[in-house]
N, C-alpha and C positions, 0 to 999 in steps of 0.2 A: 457722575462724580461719586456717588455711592460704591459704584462698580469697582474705580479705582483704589476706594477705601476698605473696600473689602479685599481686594487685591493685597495691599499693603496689613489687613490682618493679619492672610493668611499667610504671607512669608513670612510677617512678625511669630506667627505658632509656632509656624517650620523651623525657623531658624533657635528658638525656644528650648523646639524639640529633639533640635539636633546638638544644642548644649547639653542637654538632658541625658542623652547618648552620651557623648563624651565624656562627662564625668560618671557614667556607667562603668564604658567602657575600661577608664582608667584607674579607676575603684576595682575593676575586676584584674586587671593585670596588676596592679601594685600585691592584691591579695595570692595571686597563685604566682608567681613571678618566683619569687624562692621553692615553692615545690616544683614548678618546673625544671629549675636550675639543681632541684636533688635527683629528681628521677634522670635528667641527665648525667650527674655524676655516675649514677648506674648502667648507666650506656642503654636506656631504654630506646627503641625505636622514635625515629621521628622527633625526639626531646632536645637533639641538638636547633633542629632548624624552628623549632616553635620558639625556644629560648634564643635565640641569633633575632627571630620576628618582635620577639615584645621590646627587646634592646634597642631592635631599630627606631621603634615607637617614643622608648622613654629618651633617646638620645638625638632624634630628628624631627625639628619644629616644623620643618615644612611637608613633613608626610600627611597624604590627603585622609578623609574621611573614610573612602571606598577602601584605599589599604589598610587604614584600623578595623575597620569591619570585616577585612577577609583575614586577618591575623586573630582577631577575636572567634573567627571562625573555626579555624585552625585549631586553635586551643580547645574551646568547647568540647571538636571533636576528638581528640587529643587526650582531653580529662574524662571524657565519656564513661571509660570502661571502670577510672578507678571512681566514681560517683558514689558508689554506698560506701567509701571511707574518705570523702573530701572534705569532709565536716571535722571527723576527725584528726582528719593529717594537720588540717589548717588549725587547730587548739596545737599539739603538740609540735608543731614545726614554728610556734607563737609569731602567725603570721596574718589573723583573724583581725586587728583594730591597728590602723594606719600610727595613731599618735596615743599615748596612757601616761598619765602622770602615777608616780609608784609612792610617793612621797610628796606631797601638798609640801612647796616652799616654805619657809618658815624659819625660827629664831629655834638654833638647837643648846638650848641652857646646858647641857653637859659639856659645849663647847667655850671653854673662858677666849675671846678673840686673842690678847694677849699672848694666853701660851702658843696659841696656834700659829699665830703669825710670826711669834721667836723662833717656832718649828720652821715654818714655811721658808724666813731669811737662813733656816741652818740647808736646809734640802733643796729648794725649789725658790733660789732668791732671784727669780726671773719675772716669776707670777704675781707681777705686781705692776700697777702704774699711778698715775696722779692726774688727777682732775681741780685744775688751778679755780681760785675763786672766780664768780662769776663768771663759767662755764659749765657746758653738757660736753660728755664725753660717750663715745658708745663703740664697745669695743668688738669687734665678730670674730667667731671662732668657728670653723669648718667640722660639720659633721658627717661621718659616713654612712651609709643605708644600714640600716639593722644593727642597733646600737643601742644601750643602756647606758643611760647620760646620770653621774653624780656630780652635784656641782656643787661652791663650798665658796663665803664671800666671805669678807670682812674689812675692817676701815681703821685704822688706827687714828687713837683719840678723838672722833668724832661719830657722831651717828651720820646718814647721809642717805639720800633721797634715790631709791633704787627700781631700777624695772628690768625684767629680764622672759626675753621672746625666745620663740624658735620658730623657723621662717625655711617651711622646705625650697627646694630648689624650683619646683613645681608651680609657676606663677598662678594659676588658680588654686590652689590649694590655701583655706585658709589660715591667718597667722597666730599661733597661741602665744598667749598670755600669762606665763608661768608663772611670774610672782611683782608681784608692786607694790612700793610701800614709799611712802614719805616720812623721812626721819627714823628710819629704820636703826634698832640698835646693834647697830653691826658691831660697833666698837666694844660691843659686854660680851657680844655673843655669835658665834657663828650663823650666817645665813646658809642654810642647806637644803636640797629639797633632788629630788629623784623622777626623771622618767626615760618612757620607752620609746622611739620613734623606726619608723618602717624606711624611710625615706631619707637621705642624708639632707641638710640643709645647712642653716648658720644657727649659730648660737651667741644672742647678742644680748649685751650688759651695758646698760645706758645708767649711766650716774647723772643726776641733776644738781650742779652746784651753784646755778646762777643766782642765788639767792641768798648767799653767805659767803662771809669776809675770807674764809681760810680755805686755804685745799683742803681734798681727802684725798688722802694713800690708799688704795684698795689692795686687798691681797687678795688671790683667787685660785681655785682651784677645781680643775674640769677632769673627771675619771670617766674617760669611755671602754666598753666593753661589748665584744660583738652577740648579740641575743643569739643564744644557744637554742637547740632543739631542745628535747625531753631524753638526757642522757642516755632512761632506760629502754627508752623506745628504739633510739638509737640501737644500742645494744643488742638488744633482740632481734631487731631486721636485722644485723648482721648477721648474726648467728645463725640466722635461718638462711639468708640468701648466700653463706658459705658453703650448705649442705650442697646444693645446688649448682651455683657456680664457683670458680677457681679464682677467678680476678675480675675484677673490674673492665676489662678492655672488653670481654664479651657481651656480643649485642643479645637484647634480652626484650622480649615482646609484652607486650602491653597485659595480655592472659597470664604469662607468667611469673608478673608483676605481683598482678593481683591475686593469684593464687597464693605466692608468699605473705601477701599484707592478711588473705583472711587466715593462715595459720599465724603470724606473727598475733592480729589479735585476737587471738583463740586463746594463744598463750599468754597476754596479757589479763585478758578476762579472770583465765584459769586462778592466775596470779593475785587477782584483786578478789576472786572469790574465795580463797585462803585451800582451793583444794588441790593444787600443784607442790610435787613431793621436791626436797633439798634434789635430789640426783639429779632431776629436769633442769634444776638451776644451777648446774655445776659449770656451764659455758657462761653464766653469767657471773660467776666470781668473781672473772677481772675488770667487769663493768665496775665492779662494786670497789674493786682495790686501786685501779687505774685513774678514776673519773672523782672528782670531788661533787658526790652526790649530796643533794639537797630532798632530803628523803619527803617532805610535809610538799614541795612544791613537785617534786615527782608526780606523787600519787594525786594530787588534784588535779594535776595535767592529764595522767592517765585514766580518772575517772571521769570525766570531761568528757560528754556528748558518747560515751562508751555505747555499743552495741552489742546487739543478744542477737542470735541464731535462731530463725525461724525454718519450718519445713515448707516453703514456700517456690515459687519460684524466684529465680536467681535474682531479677532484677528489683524482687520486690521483701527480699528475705533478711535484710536488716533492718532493725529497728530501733531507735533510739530510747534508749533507757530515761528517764527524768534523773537527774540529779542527785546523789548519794547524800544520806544526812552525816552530817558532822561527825555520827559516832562510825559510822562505816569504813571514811576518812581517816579517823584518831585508831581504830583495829589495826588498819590496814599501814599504818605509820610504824605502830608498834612491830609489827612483826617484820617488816621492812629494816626496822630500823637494828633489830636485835639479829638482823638476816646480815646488816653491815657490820657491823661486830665480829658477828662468826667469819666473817671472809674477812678480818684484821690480825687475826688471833695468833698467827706465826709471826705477822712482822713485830705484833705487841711484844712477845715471847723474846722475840731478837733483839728488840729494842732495849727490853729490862737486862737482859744478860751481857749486851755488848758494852753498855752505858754503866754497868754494875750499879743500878739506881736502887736494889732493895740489899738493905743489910743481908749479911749471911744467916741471920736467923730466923728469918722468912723468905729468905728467896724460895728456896724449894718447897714449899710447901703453897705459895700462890704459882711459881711456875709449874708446877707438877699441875695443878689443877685446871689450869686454864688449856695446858696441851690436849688433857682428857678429855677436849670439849670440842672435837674435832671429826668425831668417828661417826656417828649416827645421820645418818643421811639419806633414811627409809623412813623418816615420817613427811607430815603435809607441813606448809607451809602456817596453817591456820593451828598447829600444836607447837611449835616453835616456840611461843609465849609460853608453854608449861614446862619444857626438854631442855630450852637454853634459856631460860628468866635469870639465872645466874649471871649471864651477860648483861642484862638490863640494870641489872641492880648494881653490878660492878661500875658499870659504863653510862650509865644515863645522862651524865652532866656533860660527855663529851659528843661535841658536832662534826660534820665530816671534815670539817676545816682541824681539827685536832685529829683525828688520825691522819689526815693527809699530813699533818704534820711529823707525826711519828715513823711516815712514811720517808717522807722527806730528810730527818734526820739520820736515820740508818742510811740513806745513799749519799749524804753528805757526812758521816762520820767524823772525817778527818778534822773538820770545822767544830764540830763537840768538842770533841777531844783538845786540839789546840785552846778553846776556850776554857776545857777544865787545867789542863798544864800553867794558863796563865795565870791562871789564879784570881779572877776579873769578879767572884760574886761574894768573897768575905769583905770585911768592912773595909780596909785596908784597898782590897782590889777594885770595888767600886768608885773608891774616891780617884785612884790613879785612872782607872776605865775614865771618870768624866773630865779628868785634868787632859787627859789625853783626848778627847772628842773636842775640848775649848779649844786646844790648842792646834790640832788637826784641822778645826771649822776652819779658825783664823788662814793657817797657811793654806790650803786646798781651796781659799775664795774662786780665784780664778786657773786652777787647774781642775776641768770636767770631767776628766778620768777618775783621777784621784777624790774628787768630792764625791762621785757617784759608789766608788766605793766605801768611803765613808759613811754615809748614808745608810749602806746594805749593811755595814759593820752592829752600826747603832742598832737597827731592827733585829738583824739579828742575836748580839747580845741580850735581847730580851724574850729571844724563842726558844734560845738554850738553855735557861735558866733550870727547867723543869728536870731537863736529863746530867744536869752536873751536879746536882744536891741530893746525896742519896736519905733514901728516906725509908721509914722503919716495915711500913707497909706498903699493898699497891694500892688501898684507896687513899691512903697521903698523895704518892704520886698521881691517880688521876686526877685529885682536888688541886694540886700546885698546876698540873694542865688545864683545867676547865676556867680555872683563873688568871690565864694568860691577858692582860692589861691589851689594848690596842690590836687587838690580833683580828685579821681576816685570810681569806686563804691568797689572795696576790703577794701578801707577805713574804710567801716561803720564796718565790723568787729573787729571795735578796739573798735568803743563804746558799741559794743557790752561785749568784755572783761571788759571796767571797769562796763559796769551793772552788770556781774558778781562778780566782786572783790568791789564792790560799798563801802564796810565799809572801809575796806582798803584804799580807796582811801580818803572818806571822813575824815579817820583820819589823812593821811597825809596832808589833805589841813586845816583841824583843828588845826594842833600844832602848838606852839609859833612859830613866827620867827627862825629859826637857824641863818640866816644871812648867811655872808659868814663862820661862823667859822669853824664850823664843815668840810665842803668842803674844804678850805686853810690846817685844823691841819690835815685831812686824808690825803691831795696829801705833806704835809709835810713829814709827819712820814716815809711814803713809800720811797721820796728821801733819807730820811736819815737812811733807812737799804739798799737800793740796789742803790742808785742812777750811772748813768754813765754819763758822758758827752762826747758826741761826736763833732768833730769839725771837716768839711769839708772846703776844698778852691777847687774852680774850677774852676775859672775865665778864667784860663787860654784854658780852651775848652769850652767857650761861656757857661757855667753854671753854677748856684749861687751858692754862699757860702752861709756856713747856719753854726751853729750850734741847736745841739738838747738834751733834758738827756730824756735819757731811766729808767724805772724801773719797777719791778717786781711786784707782788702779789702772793704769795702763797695760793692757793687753797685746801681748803680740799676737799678730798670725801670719802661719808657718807656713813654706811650701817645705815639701818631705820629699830630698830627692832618694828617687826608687831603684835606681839604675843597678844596683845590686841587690836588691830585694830578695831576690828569690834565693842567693848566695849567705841569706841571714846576717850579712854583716850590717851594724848600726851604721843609723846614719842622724848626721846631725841636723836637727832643724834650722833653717835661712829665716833670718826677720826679713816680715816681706810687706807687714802693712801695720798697725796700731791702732789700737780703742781704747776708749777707756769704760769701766766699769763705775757705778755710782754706788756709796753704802752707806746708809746710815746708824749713829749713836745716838741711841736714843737717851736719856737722861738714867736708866737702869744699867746699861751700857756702859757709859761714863763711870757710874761707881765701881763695875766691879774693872772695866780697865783701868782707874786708881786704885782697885785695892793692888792688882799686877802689877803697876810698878812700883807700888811703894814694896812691895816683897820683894821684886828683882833690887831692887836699890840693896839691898841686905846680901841678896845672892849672886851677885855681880864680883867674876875676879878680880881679883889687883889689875891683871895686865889689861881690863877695859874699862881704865877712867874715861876716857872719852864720852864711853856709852852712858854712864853714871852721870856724868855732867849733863846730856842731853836727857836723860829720866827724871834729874830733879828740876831741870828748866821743865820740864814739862807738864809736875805735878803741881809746880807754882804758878804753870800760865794756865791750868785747869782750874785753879783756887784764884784765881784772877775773876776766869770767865761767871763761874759758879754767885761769886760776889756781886759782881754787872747784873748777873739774874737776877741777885737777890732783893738788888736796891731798884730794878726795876719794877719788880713784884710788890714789893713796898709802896712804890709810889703808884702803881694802878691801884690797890686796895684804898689807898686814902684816894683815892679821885682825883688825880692829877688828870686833865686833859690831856696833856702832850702822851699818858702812856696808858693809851685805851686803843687796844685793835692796833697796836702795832707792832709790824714787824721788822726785825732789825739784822743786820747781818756783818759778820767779821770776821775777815781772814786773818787767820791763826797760822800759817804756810808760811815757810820762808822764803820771802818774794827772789830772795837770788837765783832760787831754784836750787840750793846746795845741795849736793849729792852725797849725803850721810853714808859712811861709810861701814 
């Protein structure tokens, strides 16, 4: 009996130890899986079929243990040669920790939920659902491998009970726990929080409402982004593996691999030890002008597990340095950073002169000086701080997302220029800019083209602002840049979108006034085929009363015959199927669509009574509903039983269905 119990130990150890393995094994391919998959973009030997073996592995459940161990094998020897730089590739290629939260979830007070969510219904009125009373609701979102997840909640008029995981694909891989809260104030405040994942998986948002009387509306919003290498590192191995080879398709040996990786970090090194001259770095220019460099996360990626040169032999002659202090980091930022600057300073130059942003009585006198500032490129890298400090002091408040912008604006010109011809940022053009975005929201509900460019409109009226208002100096102008409101660098690919759509847009900022009309008789018409009014009281469990009216929009969808497509001749859309779309007025809503019609009632021609009679029915069935509120409000306050926790609903729609003309 003993014999058989020990029997049964030791396949218990075995089998233990063979899980043990496994989550080795697969610890170790999740971590070098993407440097294998780069040294193959290089057409390194043997990188295709190591990279085809790990794939097999993450993609087939029933591959045995023996084939994970000769694939592990494979790799091992595979990686062998580049070993005194694996340490490092794996920092720089940020492929070292499977799962990093960057941002602990949390309540972001600079975010009023409110505005965001009036944003969110103008941009992205998709990203939204509802979690009826007494339910859980839990919603998955798909993510991809190597991914920088921003996530963004909120709840209108209610706080609400929140949990939010991420859940790789990977059945043994543990599940994290992002953020939990009960009674979270999502409704004052955005919920936001940031991380990094190796792995794709779900992203799941569980609301608990089983314990209160009313819905929550959730709005939400998920920004992914693919986890980049170390731009400069990037840059550099190219650089060097150009001298070398011609393209990419040629096969390239494991030797002389790494022979490029130990000058690439020689010149890294060089670089962080401040004694590499401008001239060395002249192939690196267009790192610096191309790539939206993040200079402080640069160089802590590049300082990171760095190596020193010893006279040793090969296999034993790097050595890892311990970790830079703080001030080494903050030198080596600086000079970096006054190095992005100097590889700016023609587009800056073009930028002022083409934008005509500095009056005539200093333009030449700051553009004269900043071209001077271009010639010297026989000192080090570590005197930069004393040769061009005039950059830093110039420019210090701007980050690379602001020259990329400057960048960005010179190849999108025509979008300036149209903005300054329109006249969109005096007092006068602001007001007409926002009557025109109300009334644009309204009509472009349900056209996705036209909303999406709308969208890019609004963003970018607020990135041009800097280059259409000329100003007396250039540090005015880079203070009106550094204080761009809402700005990050995904931005500029909105102004991107309208230089594409450029006529389009020009012609809607060229038509007459609409005024409010148009916007007031569209959100008219829509109440008066579907309108509902809802009517909440909740006083009575510490939560407001509200009313709100919902209503619909019927959506077509189109087949697009093609048959002459290629001949450019239009073609008309076939109704082929119908949806409808849901949107709500919220009681803020309400008001200012009364104050719209009560102006169109004034600005309404003679020849459309019609329309006039259906505008003042409709400001009188609005002062109807408003009154119902009001006297129900009344009577929850005084403690009426019948009007506590109730919710009430009335159609306001003209049941014939008439089709207003």
């Amino acid at each position: 009996m003993s014999e058989i119990n020990s029997k049964y130990q030791l396949f218990d150890r075995f089998i233990q130890q063979v899980n043990k393995w496994l989550t080795w094994f697969y610890r170790f391919l999740h971590i070098f899986h993407y440097i294998v998959e780069w040294l193959k973009t290089y057409n390194v030997v043997a990188a295709a079929d190591i990279f085809n073996g790990i794939n097999t592995i993450r993609d087939n459940d029933s591959i045995t243990c023996i084939e994970v161990k000769e694939v592990i094998e494979n790799t091992l020897r595979f990686l062998k040669p580049f070993g005194n730089h694996l340490r490092r590739l794996c920092y720089l290629f940020n492929c070292s920790t499977p799962f990093r939260i960057i941002v602990q979830g949390g309540t972001d007070n600079q975010k009023d939920s409110s505005m965001y969510i009036r944003e969110m219904k103008r941009a992205q009125s998709k990203n939204t659902f509802t979690v009826n009373s007494q339910f859980s609701l839990e919603k998955i979102f798909p993510i991809s491998d190597r991914q920088n997840i921003q996530w963004f909640l909120a709840s209108e008029k209610h706080s609400c009970t929140v949990q939010i995981k991420y859940r790789e694909h990977d059945a043994s891989a543990p599940e994290e726990l992002i953020f939990s809260k009960e009674n979270a104030s999502s409704h004052k405040h955005v919920l936001h929080g940031e991380f990094e994942t190796q792995r794709g998986g779900r992203f799941i948002i569980t609301i608990d409402n089983q314990n209160t009387s009313n819905p929550r509306t959730i709005w939400f919003q998920i920004k992914s982004n693919s986890l980049a290498i170390c731009h400069l590192f990037q840059g550099i191995f190219n650089i060097f593996y150009q001298r070398y080879f011609s393209h990419l398709t040629q096969p390239i040996r494991d030797t002389q691999l790494n022979q490029i990786l130990d000058q690439v970090f020689q010149f890294i090194d060089n670089l962080l030890n401040g004694t590499i001259k401008l001239r060395e770095m002249t192939d690196l220019k267009s790192v610096f002008y191309n790539k939206n460099i993040d200079v402080r996360e640069e160089v802590e990626r590049l300082f990171t597990n760095r190596s020193t040169t010893k006279e040793k032999s090969r296999a034993s002659r790097v050595i890892v340095i311990d970790a830079p202090d703080e001030n080494d980091i903050e030198q080596v930022c600086k000079w970096l950073k006054i190095y992005q600057y100097y590889c700016h300073i023609n587009i800056i130059v073009d930028c002022i002169q083409q934008f005509d942003i500095l009056s005539m009585d200093h333009e030449d006198e700051s553009i004269g000086h900043l071209k001077q500032l271009s010639s010297n490129e026989n000192i080090s890298l570590s005197d930069i701080s004393e040769v061009y400090k005039i950059l830093l002091e110039q420019f210090k408040t701007l980050g690379s997302e602001h020259l990329h912008l400057i960048k960005t604006s010179v190849e999108c010109s025509a979008v300036v220029n149209m903005m300054k011809k329109s006249d969109l940022y005096s007092p006068q053009g602001r007001h007409r800019f926002q009557e025109l975005r109300d009334n644009f929201t309204t009509q472009f509900q349900l056209q996705e083209r036209n909303n999406m460019i709308l969208n890019s409109l609004i963003i970018t009226h607020i990135l041009c602002e800097p280059f259409i208002t000329q100003t007396k100096t250039l540090p005015e102008f880079v203070d009106r840049l550094a204080h761009l409101r809402n700005f990050e660098e995904s931005s500029l690919k909105h102004m991107r979108v309208i230089n594409e759509n450029i006529q389009t847009v020009n012609m809607w900022l060229s038509a007459e006034e609409t005024s409010a009309l148009d916007n007031a008789l569209v959100t008219m018409e829509h109440l008066y085929k579907t309108g509902i009014v809802t009517i909440r009281l909740g006083r009575l469990m510490n939560e407001p009363s509200y009313f709100q009216i919902e209503y619909s929009i019927v959506k077509m969808k189109t087949s697009i015959n093609t048959e002459n497509f290629d001949e450019e001749v239009e073609q008309e859309d076939r109704p082929h199927d119908a949806k409808s779309a849901k949107f709500i007025l919220s009681m803020t809503d309400i008001n200012d669509h009364k104050r719209q019609l009560t102006f169109c009632n004034v600005d309404l021609p003679s020849n459309m009574s019609h329309k006039k009679v259906l505008l003042s029915e409709q400001l009188r069935l609005l002062e109807i509903v408003e009154k119902i509120y009001s006297m129900f409000v009344k009577l929850e306050i005084a403690g009426h039983p019948d009007y506590q926790l109730r919710d009430e609903q009335y159609n306001i729609h003209d049941k014939t269905s008439m089709n207003i003309a």
